[in-house]
DOSEVO-12952 format. One record per residue: x, y, z of N, C-alpha, C in turn; chain. Coordinates in pm, 1 decimal. Each point is the difference from the previous one (the first is absolute). Layout:
N
    n_east   n_north      n_up   ca_east  ca_north     ca_up    c_east   c_north      c_up  unit
         X         Y         Z         X         Y         Z         X         Y         Z     A
...
END
This chain:
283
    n_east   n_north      n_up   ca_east  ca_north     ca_up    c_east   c_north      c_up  unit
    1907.9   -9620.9   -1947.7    -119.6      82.0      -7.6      -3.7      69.6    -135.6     A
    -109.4       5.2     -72.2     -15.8      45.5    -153.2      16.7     205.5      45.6     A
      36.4      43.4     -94.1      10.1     138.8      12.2    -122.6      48.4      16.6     A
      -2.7     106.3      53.5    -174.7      69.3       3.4      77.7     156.8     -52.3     A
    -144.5       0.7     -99.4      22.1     158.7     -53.8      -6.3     107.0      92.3     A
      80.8     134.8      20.6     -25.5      79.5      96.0     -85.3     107.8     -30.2     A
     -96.7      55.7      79.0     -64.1     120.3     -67.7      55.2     143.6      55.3     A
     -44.0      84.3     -98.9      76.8     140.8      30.6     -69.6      58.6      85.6     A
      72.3      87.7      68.6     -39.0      78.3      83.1     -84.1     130.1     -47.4     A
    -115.2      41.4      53.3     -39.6     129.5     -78.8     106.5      69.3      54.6     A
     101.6      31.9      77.4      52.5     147.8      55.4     169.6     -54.6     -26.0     A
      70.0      66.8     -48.0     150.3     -15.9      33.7      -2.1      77.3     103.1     A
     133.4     -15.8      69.7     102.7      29.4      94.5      88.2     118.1     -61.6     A
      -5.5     105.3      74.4      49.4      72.7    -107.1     140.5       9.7      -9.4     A
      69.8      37.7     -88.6     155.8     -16.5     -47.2      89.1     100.1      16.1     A
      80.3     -66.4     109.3     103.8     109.5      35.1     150.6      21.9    -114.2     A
      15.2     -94.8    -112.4     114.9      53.3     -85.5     -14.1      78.8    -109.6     A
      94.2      88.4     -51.4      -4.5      38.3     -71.8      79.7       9.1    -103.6     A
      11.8      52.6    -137.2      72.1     -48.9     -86.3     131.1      68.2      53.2     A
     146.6     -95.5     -67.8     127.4      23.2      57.0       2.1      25.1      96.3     A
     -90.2    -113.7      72.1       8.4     -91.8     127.8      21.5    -136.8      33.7     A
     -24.5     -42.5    -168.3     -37.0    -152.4      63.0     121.8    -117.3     -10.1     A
     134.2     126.4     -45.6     135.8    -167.8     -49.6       9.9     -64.6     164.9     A
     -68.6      23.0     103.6      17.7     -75.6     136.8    -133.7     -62.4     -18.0     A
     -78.4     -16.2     -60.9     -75.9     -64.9      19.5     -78.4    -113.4    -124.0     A
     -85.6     -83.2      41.3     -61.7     -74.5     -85.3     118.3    -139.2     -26.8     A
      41.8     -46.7     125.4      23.9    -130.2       6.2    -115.1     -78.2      11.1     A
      27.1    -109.2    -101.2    -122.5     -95.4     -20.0     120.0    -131.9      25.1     A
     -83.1    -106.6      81.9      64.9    -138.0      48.2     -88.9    -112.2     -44.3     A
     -28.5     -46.9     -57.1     -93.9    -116.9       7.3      79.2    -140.6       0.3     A
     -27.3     -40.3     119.7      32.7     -96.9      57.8     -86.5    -118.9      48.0     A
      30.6    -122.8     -85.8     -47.9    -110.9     -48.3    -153.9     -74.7     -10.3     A
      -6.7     120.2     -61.6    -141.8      11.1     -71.3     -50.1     -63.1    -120.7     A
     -79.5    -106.3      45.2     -81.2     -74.6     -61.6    -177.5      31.8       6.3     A
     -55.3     -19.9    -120.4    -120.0      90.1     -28.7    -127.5    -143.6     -26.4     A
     -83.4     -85.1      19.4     -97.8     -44.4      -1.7    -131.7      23.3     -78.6     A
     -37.8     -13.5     -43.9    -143.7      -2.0     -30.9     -66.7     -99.7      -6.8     A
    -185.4     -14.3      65.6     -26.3    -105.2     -43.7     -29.2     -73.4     137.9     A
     -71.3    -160.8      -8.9      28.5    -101.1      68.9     -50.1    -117.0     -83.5     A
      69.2    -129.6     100.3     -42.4     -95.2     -68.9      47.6     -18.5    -111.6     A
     -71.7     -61.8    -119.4      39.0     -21.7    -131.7      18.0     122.6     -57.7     A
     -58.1     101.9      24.8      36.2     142.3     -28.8     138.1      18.2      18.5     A
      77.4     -16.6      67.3      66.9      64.2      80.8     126.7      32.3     -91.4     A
       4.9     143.6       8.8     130.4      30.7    -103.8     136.0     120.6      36.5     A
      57.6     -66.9      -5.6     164.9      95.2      17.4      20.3      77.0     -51.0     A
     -13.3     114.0      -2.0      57.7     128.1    -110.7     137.5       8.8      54.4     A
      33.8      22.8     113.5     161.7       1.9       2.5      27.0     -38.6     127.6     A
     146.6    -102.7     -50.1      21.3    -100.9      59.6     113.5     123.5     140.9     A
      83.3     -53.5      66.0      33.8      48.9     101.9     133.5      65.3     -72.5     A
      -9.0     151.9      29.4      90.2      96.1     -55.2      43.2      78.4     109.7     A
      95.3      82.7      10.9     104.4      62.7      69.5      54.5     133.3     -71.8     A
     -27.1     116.0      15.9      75.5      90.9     -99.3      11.8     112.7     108.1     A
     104.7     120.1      -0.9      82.3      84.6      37.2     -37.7     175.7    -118.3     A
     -65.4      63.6      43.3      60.4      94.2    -150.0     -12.2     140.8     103.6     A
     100.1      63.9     -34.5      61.5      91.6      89.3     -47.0     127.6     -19.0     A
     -26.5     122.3      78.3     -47.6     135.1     -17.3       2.0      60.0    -127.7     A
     -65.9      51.6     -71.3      32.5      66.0    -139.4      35.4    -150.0    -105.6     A
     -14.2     -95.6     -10.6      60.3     -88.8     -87.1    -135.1      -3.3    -107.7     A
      11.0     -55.0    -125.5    -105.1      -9.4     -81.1      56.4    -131.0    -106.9     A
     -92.7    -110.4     102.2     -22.0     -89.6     -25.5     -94.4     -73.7    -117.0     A
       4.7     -69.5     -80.4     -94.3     -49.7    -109.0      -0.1    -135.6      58.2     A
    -135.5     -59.5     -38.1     -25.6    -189.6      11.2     -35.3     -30.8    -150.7     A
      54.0     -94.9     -28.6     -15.1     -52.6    -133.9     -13.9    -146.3       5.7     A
    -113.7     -30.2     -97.0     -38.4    -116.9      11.6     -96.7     -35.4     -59.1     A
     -13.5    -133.2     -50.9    -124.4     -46.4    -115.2    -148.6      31.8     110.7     A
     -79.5     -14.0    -107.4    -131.4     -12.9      60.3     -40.0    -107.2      83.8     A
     -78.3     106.0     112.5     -43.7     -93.4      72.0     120.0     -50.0      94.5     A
      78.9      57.6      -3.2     122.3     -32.1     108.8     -20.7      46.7     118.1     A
    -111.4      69.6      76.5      27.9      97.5      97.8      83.9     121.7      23.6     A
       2.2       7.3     -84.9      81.6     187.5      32.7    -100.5     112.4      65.6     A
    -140.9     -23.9     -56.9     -41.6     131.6      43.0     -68.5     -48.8     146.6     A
     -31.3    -135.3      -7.2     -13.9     -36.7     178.0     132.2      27.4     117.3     A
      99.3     -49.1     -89.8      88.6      76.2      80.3     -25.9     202.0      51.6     A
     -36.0      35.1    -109.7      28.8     146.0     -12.7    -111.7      57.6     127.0     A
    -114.7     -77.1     -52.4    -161.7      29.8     116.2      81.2     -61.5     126.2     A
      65.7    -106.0      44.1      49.4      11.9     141.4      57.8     135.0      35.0     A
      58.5      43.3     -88.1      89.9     126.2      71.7    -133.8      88.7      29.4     A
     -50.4      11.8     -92.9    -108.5     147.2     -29.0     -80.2     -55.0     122.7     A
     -53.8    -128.0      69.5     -98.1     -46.3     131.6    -117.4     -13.7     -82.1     A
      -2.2     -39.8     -93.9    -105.5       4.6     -86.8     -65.9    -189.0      16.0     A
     143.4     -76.1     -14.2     -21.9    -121.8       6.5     109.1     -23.5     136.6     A
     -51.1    -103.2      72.4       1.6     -19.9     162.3     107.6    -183.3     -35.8     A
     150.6      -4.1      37.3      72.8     -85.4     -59.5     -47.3    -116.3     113.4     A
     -24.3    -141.1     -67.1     -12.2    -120.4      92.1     104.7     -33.7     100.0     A
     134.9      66.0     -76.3     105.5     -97.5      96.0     100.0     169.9      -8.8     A
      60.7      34.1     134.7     137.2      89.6     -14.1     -39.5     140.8     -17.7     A
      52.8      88.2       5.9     -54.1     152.6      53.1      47.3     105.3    -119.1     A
     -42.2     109.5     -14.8      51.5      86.5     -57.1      27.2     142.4      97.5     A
     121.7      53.5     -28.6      24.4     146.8      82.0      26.9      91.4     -90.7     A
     -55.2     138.1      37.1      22.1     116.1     -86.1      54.8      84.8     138.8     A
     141.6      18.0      -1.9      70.5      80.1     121.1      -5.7     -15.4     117.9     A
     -14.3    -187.2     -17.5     -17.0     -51.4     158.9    -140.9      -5.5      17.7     A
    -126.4      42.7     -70.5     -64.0     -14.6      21.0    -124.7     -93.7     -63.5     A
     -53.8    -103.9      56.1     -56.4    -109.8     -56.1    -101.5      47.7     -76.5     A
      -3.4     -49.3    -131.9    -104.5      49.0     -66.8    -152.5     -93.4      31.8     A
    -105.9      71.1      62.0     -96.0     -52.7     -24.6    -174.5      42.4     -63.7     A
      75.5      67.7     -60.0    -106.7      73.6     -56.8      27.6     128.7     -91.0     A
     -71.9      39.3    -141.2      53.9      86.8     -33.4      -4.8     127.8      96.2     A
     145.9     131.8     -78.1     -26.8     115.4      91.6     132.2      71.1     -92.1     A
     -27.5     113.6      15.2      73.7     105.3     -91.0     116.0      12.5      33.3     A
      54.9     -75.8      30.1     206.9     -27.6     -44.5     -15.0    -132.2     -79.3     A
     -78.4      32.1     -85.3      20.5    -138.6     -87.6    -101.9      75.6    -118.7     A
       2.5      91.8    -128.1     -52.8      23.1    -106.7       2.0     -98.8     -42.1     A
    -142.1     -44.0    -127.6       4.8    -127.9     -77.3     -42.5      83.4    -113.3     A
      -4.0     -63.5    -140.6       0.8      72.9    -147.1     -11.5    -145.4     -58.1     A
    -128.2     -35.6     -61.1     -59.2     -89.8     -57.7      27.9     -10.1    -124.1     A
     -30.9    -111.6    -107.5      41.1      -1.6    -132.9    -136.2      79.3      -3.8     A
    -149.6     -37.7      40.5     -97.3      80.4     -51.2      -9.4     127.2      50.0     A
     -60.1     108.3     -56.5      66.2     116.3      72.3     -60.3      24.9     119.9     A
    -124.9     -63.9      28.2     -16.9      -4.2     130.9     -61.3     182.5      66.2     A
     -31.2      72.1    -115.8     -25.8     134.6      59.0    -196.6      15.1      34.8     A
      -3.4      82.5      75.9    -181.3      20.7      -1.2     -54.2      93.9    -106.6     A
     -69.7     -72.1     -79.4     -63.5      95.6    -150.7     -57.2     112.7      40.7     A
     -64.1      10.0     127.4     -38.2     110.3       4.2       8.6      98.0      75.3     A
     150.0       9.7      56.0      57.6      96.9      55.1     112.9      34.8     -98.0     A
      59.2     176.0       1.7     102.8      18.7     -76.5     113.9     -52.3      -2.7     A
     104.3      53.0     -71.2     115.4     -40.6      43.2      81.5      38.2      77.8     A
     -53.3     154.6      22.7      25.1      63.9     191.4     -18.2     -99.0      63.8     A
    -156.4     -16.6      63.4     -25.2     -61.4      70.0      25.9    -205.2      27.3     A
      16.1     -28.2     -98.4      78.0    -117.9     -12.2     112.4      -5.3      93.6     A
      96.2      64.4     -56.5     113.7      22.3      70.3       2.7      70.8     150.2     A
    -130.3      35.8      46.9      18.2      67.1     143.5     -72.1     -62.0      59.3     A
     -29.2    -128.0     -76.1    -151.7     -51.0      91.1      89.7     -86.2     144.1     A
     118.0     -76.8       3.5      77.6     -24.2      54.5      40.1     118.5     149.7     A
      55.7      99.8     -20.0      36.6      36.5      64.1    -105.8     106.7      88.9     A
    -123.9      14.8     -69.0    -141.7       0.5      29.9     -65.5     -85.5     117.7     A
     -31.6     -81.2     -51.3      17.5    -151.3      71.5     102.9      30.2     141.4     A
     103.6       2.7       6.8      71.9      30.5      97.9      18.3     100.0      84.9     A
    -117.2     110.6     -17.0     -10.8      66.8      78.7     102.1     178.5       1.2     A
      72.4     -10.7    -166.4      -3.6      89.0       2.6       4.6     133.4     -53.8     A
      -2.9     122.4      40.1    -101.1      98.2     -29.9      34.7      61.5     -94.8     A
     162.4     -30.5     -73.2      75.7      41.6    -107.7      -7.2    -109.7    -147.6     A
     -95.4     -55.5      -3.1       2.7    -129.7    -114.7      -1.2      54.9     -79.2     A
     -65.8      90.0    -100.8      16.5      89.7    -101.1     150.9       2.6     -41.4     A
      57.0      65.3     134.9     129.4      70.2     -29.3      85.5    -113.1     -42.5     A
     -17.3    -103.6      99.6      74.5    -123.8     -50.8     -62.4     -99.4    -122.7     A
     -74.3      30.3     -74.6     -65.1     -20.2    -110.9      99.1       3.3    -110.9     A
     -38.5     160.0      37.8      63.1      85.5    -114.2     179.1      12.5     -13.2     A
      49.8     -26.1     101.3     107.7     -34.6     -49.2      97.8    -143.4     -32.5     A
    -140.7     -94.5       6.1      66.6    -161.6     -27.0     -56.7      19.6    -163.5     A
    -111.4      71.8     -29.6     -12.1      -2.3    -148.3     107.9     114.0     -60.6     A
      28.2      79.8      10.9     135.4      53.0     -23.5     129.6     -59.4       2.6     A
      27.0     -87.8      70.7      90.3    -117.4       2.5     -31.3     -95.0    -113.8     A
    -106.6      -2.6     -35.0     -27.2    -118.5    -123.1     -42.4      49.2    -130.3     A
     -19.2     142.7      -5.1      29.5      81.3    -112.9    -119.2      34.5     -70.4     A
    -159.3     -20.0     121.5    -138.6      16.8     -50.8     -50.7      98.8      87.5     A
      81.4     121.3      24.0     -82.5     121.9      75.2    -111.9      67.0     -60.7     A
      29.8     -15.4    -148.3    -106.1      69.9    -123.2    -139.8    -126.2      13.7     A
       7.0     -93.4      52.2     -99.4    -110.8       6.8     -58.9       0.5      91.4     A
      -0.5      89.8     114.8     -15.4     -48.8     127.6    -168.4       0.6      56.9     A
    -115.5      54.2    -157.6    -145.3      35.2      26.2     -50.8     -69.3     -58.2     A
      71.9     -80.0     -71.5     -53.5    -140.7    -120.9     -33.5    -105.1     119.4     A
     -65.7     -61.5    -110.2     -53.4    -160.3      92.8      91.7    -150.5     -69.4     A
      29.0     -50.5      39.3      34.9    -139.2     -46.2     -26.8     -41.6    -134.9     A
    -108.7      -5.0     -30.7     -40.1     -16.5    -116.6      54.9      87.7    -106.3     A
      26.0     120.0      53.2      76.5      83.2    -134.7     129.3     -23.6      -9.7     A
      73.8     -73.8      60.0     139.6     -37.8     -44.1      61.6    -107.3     -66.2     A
      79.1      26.8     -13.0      26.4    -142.2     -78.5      85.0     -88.8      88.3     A
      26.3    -146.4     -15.8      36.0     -90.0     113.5     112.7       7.7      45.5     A
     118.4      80.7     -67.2     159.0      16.5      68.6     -55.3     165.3     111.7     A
     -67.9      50.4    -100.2     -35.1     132.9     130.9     -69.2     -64.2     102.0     A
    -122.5     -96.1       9.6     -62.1     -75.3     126.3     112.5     -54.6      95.4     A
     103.7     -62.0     -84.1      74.5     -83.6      88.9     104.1     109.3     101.7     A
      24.1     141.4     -45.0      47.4      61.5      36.4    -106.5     101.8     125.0     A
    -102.4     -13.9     -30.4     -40.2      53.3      89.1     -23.3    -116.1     121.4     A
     -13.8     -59.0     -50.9      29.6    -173.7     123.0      97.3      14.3      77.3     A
     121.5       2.2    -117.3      99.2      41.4     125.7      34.5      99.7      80.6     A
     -52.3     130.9      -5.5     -12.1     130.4      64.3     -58.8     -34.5     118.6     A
    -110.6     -95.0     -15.2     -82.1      -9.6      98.9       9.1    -114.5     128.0     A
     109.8     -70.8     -72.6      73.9    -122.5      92.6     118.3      67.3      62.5     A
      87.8     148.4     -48.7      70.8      58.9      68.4     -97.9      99.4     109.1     A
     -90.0      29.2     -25.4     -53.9     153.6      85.8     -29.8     -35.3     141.8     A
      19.1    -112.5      19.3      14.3     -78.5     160.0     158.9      -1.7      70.7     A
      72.6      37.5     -97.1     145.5      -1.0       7.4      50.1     -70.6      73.2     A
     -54.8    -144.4     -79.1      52.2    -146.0      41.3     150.0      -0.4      21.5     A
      11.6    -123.3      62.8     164.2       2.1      -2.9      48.5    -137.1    -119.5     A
     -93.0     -98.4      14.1      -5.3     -75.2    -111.5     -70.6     -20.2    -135.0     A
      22.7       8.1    -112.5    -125.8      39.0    -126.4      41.6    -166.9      -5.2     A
    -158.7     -74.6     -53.7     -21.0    -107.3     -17.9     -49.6      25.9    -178.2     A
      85.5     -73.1    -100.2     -96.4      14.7    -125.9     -29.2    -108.5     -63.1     A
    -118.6     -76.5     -54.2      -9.5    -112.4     -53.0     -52.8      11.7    -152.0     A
     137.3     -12.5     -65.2     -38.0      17.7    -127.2     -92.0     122.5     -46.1     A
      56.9     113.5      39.4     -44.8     126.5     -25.2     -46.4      22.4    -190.2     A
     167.5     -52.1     -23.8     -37.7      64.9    -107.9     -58.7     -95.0    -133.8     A
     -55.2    -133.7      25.4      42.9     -85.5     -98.7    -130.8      12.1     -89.4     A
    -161.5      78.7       6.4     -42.1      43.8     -84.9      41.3      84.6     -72.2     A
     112.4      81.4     -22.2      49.8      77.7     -45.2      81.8     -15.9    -154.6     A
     -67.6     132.3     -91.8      76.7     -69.7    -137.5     230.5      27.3      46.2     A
      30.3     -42.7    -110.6     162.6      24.1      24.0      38.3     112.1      41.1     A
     -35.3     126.9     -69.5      54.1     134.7      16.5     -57.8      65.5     132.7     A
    -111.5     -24.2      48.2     -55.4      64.6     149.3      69.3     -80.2      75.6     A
      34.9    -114.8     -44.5     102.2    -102.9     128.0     113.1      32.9      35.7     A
      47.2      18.1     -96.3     184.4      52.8       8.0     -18.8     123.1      83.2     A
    -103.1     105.4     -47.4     -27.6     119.0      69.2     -12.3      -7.4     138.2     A
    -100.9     -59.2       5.2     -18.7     -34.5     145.0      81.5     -46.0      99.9     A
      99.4    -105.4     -73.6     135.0     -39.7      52.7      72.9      73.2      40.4     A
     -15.1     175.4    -100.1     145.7      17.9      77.5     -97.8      84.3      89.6     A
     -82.0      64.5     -15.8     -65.8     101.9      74.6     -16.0     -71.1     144.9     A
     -33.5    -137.1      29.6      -8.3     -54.7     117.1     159.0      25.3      91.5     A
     126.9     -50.1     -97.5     106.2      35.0      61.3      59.0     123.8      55.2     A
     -31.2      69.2     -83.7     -27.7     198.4      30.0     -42.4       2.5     154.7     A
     -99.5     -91.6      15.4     -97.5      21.6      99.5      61.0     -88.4     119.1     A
      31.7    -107.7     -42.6      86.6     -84.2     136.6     143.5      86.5      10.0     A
      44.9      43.3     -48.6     138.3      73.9      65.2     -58.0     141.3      37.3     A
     -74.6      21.9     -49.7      -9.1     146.9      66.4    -105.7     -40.9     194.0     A
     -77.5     -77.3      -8.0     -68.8     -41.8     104.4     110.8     -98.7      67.6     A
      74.0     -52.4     -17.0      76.0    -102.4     114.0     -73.7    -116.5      46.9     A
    -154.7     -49.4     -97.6     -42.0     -78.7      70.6      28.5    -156.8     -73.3     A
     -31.5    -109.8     174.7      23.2    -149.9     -94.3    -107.5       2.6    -103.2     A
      53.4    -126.6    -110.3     -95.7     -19.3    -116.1      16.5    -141.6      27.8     A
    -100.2     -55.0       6.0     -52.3    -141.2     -56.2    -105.2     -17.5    -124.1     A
      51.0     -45.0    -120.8     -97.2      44.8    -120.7     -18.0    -178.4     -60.7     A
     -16.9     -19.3     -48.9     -72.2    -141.6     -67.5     -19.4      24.2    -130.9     A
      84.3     -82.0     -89.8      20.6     -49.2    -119.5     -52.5     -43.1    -112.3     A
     -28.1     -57.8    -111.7      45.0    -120.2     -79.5     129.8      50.6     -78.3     A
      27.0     129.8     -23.7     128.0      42.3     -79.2      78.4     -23.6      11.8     A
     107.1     -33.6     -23.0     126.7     -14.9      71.1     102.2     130.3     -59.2     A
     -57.5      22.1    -116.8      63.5     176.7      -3.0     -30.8     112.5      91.1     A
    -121.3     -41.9      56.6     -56.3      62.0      63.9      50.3      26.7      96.2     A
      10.9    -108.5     106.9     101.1     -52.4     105.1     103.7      39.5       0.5     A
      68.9      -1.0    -104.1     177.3      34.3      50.7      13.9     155.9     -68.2     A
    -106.3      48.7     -71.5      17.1     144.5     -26.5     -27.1      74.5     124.7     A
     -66.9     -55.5      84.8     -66.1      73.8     112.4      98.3     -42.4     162.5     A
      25.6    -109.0      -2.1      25.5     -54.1     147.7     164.5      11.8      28.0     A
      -7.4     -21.6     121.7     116.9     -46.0      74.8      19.9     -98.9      11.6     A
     -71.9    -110.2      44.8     -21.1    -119.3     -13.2     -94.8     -32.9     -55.8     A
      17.3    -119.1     -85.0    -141.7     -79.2     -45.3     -18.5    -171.6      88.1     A
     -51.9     -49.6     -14.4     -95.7     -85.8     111.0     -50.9     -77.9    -117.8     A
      54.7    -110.8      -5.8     -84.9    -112.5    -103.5     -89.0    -126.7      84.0     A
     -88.6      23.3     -58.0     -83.1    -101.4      56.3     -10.3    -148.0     -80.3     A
     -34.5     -67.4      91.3     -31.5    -143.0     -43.0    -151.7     -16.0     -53.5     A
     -12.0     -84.9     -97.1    -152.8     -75.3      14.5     -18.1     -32.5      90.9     A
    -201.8      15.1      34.5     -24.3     -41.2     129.2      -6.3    -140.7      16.6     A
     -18.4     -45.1     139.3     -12.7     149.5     147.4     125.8      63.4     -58.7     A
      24.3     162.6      37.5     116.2      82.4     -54.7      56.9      38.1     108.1     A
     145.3      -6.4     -13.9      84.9      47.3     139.0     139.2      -2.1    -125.9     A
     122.9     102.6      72.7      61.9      82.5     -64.9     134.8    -100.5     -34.1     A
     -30.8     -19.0    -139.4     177.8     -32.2     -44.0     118.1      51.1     -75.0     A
     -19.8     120.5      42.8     121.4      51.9     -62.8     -36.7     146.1       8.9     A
     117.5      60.2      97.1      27.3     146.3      35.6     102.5      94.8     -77.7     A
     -35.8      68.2     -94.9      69.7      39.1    -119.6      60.5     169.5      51.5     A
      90.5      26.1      50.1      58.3     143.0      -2.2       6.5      27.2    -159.3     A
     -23.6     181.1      -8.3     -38.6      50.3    -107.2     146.1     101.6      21.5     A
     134.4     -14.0     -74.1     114.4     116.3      11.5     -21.4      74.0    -110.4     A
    -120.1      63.4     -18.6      11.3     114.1    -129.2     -21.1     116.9     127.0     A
      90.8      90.7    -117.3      10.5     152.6      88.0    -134.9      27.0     -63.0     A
     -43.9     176.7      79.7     -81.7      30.2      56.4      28.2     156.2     -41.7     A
     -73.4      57.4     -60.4    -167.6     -33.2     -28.0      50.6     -67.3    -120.2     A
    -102.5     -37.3     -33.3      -2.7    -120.3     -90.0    -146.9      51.3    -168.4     A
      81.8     -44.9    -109.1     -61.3      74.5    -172.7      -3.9    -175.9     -27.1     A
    -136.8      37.8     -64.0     -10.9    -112.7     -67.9     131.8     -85.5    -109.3     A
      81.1      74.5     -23.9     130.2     -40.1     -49.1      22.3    -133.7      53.5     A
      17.3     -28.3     162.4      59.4     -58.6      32.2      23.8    -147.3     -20.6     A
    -135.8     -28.9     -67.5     -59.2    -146.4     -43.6      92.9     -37.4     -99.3     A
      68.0      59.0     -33.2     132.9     -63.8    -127.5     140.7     -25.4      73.1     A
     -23.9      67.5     112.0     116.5     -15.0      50.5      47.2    -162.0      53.0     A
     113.8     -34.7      -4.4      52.2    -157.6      54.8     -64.6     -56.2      97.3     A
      15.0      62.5     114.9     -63.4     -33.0     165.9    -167.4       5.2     -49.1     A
     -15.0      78.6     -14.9    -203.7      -7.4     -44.3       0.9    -119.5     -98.5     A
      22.3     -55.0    -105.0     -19.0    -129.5     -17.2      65.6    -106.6      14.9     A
      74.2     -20.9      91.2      52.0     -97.5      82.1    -115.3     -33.1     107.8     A
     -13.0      88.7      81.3    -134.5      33.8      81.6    -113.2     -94.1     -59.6     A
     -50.9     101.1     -97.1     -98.3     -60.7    -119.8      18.0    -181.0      -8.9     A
     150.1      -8.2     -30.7     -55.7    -173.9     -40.4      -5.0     -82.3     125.8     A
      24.9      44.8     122.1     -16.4     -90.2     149.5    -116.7      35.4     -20.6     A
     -49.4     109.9      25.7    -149.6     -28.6      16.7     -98.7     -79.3    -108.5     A
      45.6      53.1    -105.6     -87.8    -138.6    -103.8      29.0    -125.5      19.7     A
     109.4     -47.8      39.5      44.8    -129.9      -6.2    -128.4     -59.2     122.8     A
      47.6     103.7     144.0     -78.3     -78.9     115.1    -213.3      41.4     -37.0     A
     -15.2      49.6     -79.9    -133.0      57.7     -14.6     -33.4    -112.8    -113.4     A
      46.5     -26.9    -118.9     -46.1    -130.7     -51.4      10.4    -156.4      48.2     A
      84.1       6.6     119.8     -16.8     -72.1      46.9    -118.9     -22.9      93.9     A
     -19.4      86.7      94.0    -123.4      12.6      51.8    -120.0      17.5     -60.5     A
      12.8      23.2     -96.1    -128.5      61.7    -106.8     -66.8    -192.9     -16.6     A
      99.7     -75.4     -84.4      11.9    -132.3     -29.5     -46.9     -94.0     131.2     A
      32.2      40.2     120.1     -18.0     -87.1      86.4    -175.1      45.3      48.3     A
     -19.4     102.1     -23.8     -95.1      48.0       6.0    -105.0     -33.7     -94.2     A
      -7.1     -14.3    -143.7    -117.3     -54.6     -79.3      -4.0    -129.0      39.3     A
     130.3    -103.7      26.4      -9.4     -87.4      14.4     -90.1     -49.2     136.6     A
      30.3      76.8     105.8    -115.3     -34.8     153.6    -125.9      21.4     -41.8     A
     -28.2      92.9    -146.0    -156.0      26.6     -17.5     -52.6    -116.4     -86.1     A
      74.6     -95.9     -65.8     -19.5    -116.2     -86.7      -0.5    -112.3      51.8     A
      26.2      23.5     139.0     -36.1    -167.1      80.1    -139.7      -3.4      48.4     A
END
């Protein structure tokens, strides 16, 4: 059966965790999940049948050439995209549809132009019914270091502050899993690194899982526990990379031995896939 897109709900469910609550929670299972699109001569595989494990608090990266399926993978978790074959669980519980134990944070920033950046960030927990959103507003933009911003509109910021208020607003549901797909990759170098560490600030102090999506591979192993290499499509996972750098973690670390050792498995298996990949587009 081809995947069918899921639509959102106008109302969340409202959310019983709270922060330095969640290292018990936000087990994600996806189990042998294969993704469809299409019929007929149409008919196309984004990802072939995959299996993955990533444990409470873990912060996971997928890496992988274009067009591999990573972020179809990522929309199964979020219930965004509905998998043809094999299930996904978030704490035992089957995902079928989005719902606020699952924040998502887009590469585009994805905010409404014409609400503030208060209200951005409370529109979520608004939405959910409840009567303190302000309060919880105001202290996820304090967490991301734009309390002085909080009467501006979208348009007055610049795109590492958008992306940050993105993510304020994918926590103020106080998900147990943050989903990110290529958050930061409009981003020039210096708001990236920033953002890098400021996101980590933010996953150890919150306890929540991360599933984030790639093309970096500095990116990846500056940030993760594990990295997740993908194949050219259909894409399904070849190669599960543990990340042993201590914690917290300075951009330093990229000189270090283990960080480019790291570095050349993943280039090795990423030009390979990259290659097998122009090549399926040249037949």
């Amino acid at each position: 059966m081809a995947a069918q897109i899921v639509k959102l709900e106008s109302r969340a469910p409202v959310p019983s965790s709270r922060p330095g609550t969640q290292a018990h929670k936000g087990h994600v299972v996806i189990d042998r999940v294969a993704v469809t699109f299409g019929h007929g001569a149409n008919r196309h595989t984004a990802v072939e049948e995959t299996s993955l494990d990533i444990a409470p608090g873990e912060f996971v990266c997928l890496l992988g050439p274009s067009g591999c399926g990573k972020s179809t993978l990522l929309n199964c978790v979020a219930g965004y995209v509905a998998p043809s074959r094999g299930t996904v669980t978030v704490d035992r519980v089957p995902v079928t549809k989005p719902g606020p134990d699952r924040g998502m944070v887009f590469q585009q920033y994805s905010l409404f132009p014409w609400k503030t950046v208060l209200d951005n960030v409370a529109f979520g927990p608004r939405v959910a019914g409840k009567k303190d959103g302000e309060a919880i507003a105001r202290t996820f933009l304090d967490m991301v270091g734009l309390s002085r911003f909080a009467k501006r509109y979208p348009g007055e910021l610049s795109g590492g502050m958008q992306q940050r208020v993105g993510i304020a607003r994918a926590l103020a549901n106080y998900p147990s899993v943050l989903l990110m797909d290529e958050p930061f990759g409009a981003l020039d170098a210096q708001t990236r690194v920033m953002m890098q560490e400021n996101l980590l600030r933010i996953w150890d102090e919150f306890g929540i899982t991360v599933m984030f999506v790639t093309h970096d591979i500095d990116e990846a192993l500056f940030l993760a526990d594990r990295v997740l290499v993908m194949s050219a499509s259909p894409g399904h996972i070849i190669a599960d990379l543990t990340v042993p750098l201590d914690r917290p973690r300075q951009p330093e670390i990229a000189t270090e031995d283990v960080f480019i050792k790291l570095k050349r498995q993943c280039l090795e298996k990423i030009r390979a896939e990259s290659m097998r990949a122009f090549d399926q587009q040249n037949r």
